[in-house]
C-alpha positions as CSV (number, residue, x, y, z in Angstrom):
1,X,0.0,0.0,0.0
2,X,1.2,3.8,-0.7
3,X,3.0,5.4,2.5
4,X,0.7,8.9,2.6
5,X,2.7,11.8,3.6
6,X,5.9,11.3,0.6
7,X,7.5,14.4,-0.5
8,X,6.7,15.1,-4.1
9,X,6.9,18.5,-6.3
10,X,4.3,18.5,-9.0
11,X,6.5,21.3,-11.4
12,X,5.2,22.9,-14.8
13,X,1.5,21.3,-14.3
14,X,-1.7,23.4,-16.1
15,X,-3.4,24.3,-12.3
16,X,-7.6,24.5,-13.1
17,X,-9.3,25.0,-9.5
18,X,-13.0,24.9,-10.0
19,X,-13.4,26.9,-6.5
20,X,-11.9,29.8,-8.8
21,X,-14.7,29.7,-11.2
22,X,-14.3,30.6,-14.2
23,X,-12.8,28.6,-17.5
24,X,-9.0,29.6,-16.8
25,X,-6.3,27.6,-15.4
26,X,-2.4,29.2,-14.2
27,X,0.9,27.5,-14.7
28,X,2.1,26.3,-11.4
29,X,4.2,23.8,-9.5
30,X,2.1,22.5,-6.6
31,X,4.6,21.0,-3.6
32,X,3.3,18.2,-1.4
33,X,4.5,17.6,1.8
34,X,3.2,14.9,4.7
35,X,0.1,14.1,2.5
36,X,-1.1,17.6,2.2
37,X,-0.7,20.9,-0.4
38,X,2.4,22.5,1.2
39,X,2.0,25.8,-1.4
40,X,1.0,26.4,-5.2
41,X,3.6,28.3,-6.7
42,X,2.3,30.1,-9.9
43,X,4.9,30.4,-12.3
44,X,4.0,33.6,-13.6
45,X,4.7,34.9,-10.0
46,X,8.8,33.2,-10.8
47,X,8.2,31.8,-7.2
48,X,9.4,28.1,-8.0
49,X,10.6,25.1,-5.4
50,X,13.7,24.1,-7.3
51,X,16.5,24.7,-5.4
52,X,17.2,21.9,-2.8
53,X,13.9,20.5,-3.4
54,X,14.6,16.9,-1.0
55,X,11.7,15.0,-2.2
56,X,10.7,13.3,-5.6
57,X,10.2,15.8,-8.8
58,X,7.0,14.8,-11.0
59,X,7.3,16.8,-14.8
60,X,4.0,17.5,-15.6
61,X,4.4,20.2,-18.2
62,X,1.8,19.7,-20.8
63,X,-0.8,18.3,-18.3
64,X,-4.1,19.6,-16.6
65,X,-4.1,19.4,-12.9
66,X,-7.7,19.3,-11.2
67,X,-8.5,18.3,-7.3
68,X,-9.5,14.5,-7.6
69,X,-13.2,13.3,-7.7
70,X,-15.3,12.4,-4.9
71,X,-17.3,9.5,-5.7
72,X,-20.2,10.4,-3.1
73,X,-22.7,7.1,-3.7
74,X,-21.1,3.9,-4.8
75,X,-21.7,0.2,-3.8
76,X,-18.3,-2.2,-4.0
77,X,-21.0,-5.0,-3.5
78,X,-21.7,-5.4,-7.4
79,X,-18.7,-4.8,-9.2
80,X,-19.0,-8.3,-10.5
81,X,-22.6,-7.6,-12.0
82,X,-21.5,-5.0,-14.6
83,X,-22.9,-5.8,-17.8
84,X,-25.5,-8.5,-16.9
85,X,-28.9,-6.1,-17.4
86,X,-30.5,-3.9,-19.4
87,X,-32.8,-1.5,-18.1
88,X,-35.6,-2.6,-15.9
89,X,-37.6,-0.9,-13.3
90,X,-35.7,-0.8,-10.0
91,X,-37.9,-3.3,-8.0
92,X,-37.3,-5.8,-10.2
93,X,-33.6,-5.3,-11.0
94,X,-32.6,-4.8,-6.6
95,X,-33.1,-8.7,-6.2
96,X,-31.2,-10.0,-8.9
97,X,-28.5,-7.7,-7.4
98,X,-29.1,-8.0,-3.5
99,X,-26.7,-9.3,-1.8
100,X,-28.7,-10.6,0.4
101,X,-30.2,-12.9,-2.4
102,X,-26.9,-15.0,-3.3
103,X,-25.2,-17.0,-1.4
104,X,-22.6,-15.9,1.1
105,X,-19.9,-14.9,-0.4
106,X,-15.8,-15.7,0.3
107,X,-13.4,-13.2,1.9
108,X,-11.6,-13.3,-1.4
109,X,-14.5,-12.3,-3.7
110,X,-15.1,-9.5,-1.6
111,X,-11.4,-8.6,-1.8
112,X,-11.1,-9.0,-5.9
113,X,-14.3,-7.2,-6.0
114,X,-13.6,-4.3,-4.1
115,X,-10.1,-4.2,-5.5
116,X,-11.3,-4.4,-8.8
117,X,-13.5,-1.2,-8.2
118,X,-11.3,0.9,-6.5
119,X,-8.9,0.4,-9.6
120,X,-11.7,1.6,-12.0
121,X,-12.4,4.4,-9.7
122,X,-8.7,5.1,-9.8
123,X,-8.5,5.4,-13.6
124,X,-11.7,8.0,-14.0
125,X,-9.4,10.3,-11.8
126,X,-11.6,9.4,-7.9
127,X,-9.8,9.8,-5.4
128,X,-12.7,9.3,-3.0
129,X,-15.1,6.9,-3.0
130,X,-18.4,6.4,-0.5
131,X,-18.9,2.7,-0.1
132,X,-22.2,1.9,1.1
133,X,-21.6,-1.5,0.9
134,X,-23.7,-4.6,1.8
135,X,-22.0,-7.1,3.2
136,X,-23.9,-10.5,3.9
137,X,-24.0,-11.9,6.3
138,X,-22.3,-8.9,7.9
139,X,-19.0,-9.7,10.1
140,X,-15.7,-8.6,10.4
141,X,-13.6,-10.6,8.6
142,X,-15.8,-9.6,6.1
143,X,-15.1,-5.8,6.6
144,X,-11.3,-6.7,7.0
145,X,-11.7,-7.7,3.4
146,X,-13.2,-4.2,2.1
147,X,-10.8,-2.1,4.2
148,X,-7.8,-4.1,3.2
149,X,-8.7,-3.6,-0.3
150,X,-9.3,0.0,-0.4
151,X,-5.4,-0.1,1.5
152,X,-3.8,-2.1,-0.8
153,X,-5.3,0.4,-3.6
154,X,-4.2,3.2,-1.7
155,X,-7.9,5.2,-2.8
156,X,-9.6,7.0,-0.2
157,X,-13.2,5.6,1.0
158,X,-15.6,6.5,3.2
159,X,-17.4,3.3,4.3
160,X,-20.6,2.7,5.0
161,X,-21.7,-1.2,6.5
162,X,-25.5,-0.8,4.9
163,X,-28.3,-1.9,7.1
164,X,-32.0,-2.8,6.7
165,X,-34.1,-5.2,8.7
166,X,-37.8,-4.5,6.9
167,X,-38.7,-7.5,4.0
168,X,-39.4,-5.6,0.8
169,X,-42.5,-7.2,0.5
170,X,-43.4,-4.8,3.0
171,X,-41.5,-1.6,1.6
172,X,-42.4,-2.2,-2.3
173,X,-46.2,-1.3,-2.3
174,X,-48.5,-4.0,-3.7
175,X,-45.9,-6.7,-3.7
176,X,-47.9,-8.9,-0.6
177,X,-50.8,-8.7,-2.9
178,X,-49.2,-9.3,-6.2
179,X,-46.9,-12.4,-5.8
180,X,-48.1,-15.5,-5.2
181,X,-48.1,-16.6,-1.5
182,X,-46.1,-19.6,-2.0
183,X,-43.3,-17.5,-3.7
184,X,-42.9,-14.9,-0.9
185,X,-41.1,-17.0,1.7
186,X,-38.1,-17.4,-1.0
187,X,-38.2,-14.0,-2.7
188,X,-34.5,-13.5,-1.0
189,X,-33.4,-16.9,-1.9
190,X,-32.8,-19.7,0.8
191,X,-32.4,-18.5,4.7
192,X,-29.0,-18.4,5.6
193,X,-27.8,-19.5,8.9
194,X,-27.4,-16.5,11.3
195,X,-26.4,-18.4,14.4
196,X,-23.0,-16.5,15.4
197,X,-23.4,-13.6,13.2
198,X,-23.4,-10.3,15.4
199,X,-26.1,-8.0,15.8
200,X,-25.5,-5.3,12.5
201,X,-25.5,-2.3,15.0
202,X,-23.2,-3.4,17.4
203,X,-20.9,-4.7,14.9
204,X,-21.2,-1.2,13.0
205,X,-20.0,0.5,16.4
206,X,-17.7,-1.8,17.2
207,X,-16.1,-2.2,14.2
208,X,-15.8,2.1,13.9
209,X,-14.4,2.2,17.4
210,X,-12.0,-1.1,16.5
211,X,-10.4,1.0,13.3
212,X,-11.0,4.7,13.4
213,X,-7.3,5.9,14.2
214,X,-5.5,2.6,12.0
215,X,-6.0,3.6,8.6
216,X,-5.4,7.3,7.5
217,X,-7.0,7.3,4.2
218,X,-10.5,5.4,5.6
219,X,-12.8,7.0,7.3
220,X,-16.4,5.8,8.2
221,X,-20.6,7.0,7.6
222,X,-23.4,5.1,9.1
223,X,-25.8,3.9,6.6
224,X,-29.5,2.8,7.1
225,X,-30.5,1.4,3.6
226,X,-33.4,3.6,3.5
227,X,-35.9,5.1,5.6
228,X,-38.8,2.8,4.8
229,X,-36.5,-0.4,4.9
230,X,-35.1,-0.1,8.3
231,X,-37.7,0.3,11.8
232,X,-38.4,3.0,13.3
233,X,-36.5,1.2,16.5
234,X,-33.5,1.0,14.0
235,X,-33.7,4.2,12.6
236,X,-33.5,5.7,16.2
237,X,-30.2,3.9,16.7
238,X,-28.9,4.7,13.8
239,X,-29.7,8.3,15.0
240,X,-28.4,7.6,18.9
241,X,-25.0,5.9,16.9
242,X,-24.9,9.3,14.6
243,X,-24.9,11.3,17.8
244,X,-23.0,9.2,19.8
245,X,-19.8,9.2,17.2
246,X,-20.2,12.4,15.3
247,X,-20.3,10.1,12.2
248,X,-21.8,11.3,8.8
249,X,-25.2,9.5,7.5
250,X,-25.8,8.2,4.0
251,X,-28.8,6.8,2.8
252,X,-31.1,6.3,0.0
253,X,-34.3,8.3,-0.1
254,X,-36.3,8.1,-3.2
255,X,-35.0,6.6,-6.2
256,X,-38.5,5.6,-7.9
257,X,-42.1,6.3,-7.4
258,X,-43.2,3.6,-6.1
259,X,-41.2,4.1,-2.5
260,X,-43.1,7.7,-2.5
261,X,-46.1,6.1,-3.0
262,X,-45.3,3.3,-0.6
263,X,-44.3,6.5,2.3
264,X,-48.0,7.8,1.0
265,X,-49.4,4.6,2.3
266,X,-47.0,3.3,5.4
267,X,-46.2,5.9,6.9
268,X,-49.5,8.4,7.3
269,X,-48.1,9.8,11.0
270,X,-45.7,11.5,9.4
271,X,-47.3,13.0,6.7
272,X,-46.3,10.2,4.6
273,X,-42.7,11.4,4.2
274,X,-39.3,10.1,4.4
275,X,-37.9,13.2,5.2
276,X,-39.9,13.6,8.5
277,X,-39.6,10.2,9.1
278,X,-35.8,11.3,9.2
279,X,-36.1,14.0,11.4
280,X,-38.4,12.1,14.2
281,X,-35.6,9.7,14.9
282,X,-32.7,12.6,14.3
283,X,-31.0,10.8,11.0
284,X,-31.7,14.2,9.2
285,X,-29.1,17.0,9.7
286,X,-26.1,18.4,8.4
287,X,-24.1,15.4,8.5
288,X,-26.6,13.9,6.0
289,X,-25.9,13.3,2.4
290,X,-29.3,11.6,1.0
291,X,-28.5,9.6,-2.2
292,X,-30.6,10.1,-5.7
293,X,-34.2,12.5,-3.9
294,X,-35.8,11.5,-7.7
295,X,-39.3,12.0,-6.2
296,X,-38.4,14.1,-3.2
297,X,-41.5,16.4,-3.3
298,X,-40.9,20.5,-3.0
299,X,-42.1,20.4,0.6
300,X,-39.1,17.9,1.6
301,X,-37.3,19.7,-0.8
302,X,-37.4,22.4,1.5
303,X,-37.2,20.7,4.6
304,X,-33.8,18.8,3.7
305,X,-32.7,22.6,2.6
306,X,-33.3,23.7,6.2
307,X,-31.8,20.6,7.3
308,X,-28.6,21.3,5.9
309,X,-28.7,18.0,4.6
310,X,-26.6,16.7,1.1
311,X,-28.5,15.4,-2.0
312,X,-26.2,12.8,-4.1
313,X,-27.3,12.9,-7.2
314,X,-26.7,9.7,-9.8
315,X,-28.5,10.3,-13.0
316,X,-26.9,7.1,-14.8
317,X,-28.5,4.4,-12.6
318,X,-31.9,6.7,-12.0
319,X,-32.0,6.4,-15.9
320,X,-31.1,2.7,-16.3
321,X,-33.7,1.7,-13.3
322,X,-36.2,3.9,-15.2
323,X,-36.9,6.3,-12.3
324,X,-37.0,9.3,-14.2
325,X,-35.3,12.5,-13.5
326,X,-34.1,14.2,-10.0
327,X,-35.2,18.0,-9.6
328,X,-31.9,19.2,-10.2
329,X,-33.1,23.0,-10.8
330,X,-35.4,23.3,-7.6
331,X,-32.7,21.3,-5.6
332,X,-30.0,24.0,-6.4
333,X,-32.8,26.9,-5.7
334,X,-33.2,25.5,-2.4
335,X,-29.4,26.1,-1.6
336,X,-29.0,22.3,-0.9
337,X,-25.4,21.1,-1.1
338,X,-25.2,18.5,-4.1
339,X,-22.9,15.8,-5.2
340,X,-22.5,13.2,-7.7
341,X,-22.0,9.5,-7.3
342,X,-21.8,6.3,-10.2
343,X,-23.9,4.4,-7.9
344,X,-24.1,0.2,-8.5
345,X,-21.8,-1.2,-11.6
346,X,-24.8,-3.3,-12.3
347,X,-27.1,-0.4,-12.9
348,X,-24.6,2.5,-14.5
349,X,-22.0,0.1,-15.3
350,X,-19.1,2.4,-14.6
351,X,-17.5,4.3,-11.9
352,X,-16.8,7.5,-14.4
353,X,-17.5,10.8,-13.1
354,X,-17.5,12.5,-16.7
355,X,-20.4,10.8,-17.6
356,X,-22.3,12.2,-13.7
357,X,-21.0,15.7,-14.7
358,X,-21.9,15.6,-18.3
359,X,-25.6,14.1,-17.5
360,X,-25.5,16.6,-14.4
361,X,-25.3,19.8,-16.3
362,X,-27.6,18.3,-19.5
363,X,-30.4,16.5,-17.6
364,X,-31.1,20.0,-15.7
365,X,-32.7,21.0,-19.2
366,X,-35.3,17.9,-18.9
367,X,-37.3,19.1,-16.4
368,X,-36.5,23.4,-16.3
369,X,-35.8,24.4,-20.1
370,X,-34.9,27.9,-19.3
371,X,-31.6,29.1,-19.6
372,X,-29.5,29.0,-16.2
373,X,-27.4,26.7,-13.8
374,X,-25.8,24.4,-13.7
375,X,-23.2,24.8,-15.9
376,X,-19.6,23.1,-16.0
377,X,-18.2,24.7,-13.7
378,X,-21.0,23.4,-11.4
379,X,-20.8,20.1,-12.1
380,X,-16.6,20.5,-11.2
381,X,-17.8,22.0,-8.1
382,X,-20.4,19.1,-6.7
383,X,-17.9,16.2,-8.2
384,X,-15.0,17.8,-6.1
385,X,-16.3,20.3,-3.3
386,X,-19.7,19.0,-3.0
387,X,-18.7,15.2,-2.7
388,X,-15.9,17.0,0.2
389,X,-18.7,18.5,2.0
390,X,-21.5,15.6,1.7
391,X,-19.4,13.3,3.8
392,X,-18.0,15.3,6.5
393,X,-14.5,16.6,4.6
394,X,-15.1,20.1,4.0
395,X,-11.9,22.2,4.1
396,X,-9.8,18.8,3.0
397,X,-10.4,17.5,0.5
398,X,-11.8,19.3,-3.4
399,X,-9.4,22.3,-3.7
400,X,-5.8,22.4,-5.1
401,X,-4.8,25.2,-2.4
402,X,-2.5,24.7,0.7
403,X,-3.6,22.8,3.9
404,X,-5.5,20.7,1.6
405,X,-5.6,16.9,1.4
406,X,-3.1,16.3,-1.5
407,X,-5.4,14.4,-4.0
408,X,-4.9,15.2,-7.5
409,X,-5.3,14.1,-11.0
410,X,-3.6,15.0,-14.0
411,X,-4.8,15.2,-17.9
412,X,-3.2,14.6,-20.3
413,X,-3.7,18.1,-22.6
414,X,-2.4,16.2,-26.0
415,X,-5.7,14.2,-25.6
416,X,-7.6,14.8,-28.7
417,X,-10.2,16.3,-26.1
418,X,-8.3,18.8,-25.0
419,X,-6.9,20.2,-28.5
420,X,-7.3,23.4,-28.7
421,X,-7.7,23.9,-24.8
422,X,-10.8,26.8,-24.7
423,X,-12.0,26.0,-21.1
424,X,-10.5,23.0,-18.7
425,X,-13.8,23.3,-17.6
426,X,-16.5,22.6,-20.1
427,X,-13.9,20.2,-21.9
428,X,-13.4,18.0,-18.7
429,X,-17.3,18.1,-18.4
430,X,-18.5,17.8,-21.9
431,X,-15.5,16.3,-23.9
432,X,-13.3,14.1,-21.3
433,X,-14.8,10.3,-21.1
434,X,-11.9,9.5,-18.3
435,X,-9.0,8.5,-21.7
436,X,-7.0,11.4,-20.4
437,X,-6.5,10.5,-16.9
438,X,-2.6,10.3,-16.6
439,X,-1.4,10.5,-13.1
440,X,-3.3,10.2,-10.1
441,X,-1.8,11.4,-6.5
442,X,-4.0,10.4,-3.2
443,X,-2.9,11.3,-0.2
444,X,0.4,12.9,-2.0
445,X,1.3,9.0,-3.0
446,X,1.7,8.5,-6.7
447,X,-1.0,6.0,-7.7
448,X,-1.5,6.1,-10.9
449,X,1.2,7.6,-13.5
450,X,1.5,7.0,-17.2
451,X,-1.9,5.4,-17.2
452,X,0.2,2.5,-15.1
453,X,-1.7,1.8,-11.6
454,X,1.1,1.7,-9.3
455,X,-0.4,0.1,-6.1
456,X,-2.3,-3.3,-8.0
457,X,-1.1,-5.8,-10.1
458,X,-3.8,-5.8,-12.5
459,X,-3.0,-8.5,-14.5
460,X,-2.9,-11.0,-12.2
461,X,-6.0,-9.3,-10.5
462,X,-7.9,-9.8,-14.0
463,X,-6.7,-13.5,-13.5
464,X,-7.9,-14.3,-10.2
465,X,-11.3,-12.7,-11.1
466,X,-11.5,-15.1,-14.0
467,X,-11.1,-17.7,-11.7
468,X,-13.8,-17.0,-9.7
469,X,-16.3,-15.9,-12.5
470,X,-17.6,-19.6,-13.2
471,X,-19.2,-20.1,-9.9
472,X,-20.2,-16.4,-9.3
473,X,-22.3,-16.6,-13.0
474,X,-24.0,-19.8,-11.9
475,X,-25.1,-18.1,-8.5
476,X,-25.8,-15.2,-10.8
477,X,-28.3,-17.5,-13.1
478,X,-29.9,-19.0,-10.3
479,X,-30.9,-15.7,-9.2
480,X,-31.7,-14.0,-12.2
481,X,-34.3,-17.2,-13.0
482,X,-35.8,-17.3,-9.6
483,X,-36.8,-13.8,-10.1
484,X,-37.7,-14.1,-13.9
485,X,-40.6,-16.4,-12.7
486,X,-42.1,-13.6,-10.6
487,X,-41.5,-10.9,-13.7
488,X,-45.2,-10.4,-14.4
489,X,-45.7,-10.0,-10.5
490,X,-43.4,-7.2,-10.6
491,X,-44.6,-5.7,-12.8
492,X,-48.8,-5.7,-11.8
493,X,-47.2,-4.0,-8.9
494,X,-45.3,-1.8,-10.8
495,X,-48.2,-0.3,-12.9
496,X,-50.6,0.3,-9.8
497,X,-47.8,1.9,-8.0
498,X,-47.5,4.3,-11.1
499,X,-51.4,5.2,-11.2
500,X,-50.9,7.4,-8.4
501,X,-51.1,11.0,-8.5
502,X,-48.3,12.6,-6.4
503,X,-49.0,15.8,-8.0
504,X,-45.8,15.8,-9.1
505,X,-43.5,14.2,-12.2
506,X,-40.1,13.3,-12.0
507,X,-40.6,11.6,-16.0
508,X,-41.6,13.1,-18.8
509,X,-44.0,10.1,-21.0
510,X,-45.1,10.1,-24.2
């Protein structure tokens, strides 16, 4: 794993800060000491760290420098799924991606898996990453596995152990009606055998206060699934835990309709909303980043505003899952703090935060024509600063500037994308697909550099997942036909969950 903290002079790079604004980017050597920006020395300024410079010299004339990407909603659990759907409604696609619905898996899937993420994030120029990963049955060697991964890879993660204890056949609305009583019991596959396995809260806490000071480039969030699939008695916890540890919170609030229809119907004490659901057991605050908010309505819209709450926003898998479009225009009115994530690999497919940007900034036109934000500078801002903020690392991480966490990425400006360089901003937005990602520095360690990963042997990582393909596709297969059988169940559910009138649209039909 890298050391953090290495010496290293960054000399001749193309500086674009998105905090600046604007489409203009300074010459500049950046110097990294202990892991963090020691000084940005602009060239035109012929203020330069040359002269008995102790460290190690990186030449990155003719290369864009930008602060690395925060990842702010990601799940390592289905790396191994990419490529195995097309779009399907959400409902339907969740169990033939669960977890919870396959077989326990080894301690050395979960490595390769994770590992095998974490370099993909790597090469899209992430230097962060938000795991909310589900880990089943959850235990510690388990979560030795994950944090071992993101070590060796030497990317920085924010972990969340994801937790839920409500069947879905009592958060999906209409499902208890719809499928066949004799199918429910096996909807999640055959029962595994708990006996031994802790208790997911306690294990969350104690696995926080087992690692919180060994590993300088993890740090952790607590992570009810979702409102609606965890109890209130859990949701309280959670809230008591959040407290308790000054931890951040992530959590999915709705992705599709039919969860804000489903709040409509459960959950009539609270108004039938999520949002106040999260504020009665004190999960809603400013250590909150709520992922997706497709069908957040304008009242929670202003209620998560006033929160001080984060909204992750990741159009790709909203699209793929059909779920239609989040609010992105009233979101940004209400002054909420947003960030992008890739979400699932088996619902976007890809951990590439030019795609988030570019859909970030074009998708705003879907639902508010009129001209205004965001714009590509925007988009820089939530992918760098926003992320920062969303999961508690404000102030350190998401600027090029000194005292800051030394994560960078450099471009590589002969790119075909970058010729003639008009603005680093709307060409790493709207023309960069992640093919100019040179050189990646986390934690002011050299991780990537020539396009060579520097911390993973990916060749024989590409072999040992190979090797465990086989059996994973025929769990895979099992899954996937167990849940084909139910298909037209789904989908009776589906269609009465879509008759109801929110008073709202989050998709625009024919």
């Amino acid at each position: 794993m890298p050391a953090p903290g290495e010496t290293l002079l960054i000399e001749g790079a193309l500086v674009y800060d998105p905090a600046a604004g604007g489409h203009e980017a300074v010459a500049a050597d950046i110097a990294i000491e202990r892991g963090r920006i020691a000084a940005v020395h602009r060239l035109a300024d012929g203020t330069r760290h040359r002269a008995g410079w102790a460290g190690r010299r990186l030449d990155a004339r003719g290369k864009l420098a930008t602060p690395g990407f925060v990842n702010a909603h990601y799940h390592s659990h289905d790396v191994l799924l990419k490529g195995f759907f097309d779009p399907e409604p959400l409902e339907a696609w969740v169990l033939n991606a669960l977890p919870r619905t396959y077989p326990p898996r080894s301690r050395e899937e979960i490595r390769l898996r994770t590992l095998l993420g974490a370099v993909e994030c790597i090469r899209s120029g992430i230097t962060t990453v938000q795991d909310m990963v589900t880990l089943f049955p959850l235990d510690a060697d388990r979560v030795d596995a994950v944090v071992g991964a993101y070590e060796a890879a030497g990317l920085r993660a924010v972990i969340g152990l994801q937790a839920a204890n409500v069947s879905p056949l009592d958060t999906v609305p209409y499902w208890r009606e719809t499928i066949p009583a004799e199918a429910q019991p096996g909807l999640l596959g055959p029962a595994p055998d708990l006996r031994g396995v802790p208790e997911p809260l306690g294990l969350v806490e104690s696995e926080f206060r087992a690692r919180r000071d060994r590993h300088p480039r993890i740090r952790w969030a607590l992570a009810p699934s979702s409102p609606e699939r965890c109890s209130r008695d859990m949701l309280e916890r959670f809230g008591d835990l959040a407290r308790r540890l000054e931890l951040p919170v992530v959590s999915h609030i709705y992705i599709t309709k039919a969860e804000a229809v489903g709040a409509r119907l459960r959950f009539p004490e609270f108004g039938g909303s999520l949002v106040a659901l999260l504020k009665a057991t004190g999960l809603l605050g400013p250590r909150t980043a709520l992922a997706h908010g497709v069908w957040l309505s304008p009242a929670e819209i202003e209620d998560v505003a006033a929160a001080g709450a984060s909204v992750v926003l990741n159009h790709m898998s909203n699209l793929k899952t059909k779920n239609g479009v989040a609010p992105i225009r009233r979101l940004l009115g209400a002054g909420i703090n947003l960030a992008l994530g890739c979400d699932n690999c088996s619902c976007s497919d890809c951990q590439n935060m030019f795609q988030a940007m570019k859909m970030f900034v074009l998708l705003a036109a879907v639902s508010d024509p009129r001209a205004g934000p965001p714009d590509s500078v925007d988009a820089l801002g939530a992918a760098t600063r926003g992320g920062a903020a969303a999961l508690g690392l404000a102030g350190e991480l998401g600027r090029i500037a000194p005292g800051m966490k030394a994560d960078l990425a450099l471009f590589d400006l002969a790119d075909p994308a970058y010729v003639p360089l008009n603005s680093p901003a709307r060409q790493l937005v709207y023309a960069e697909c992640g093919r100019g990602v040179d050189t990646v520095v986390i934690d002011g360690a050299v991780v990537m550099e020539n396009r060579v990963i520097k911390t993973v042997d990916e060749a024989a990582l590409r072999a040992e997942i190979a090797d465990i393909m086989p059996a994973f596709r025929a769990d895979a297969a099992a899954v996937i036909a167990r849940n084909r059988a139910l298909a037209r169940h789904f989908a009776e559910a589906d269609a009465r969950a879509w008759a109801h009138d929110l008073g709202f649209s989050r998709y625009l039909a024919a």
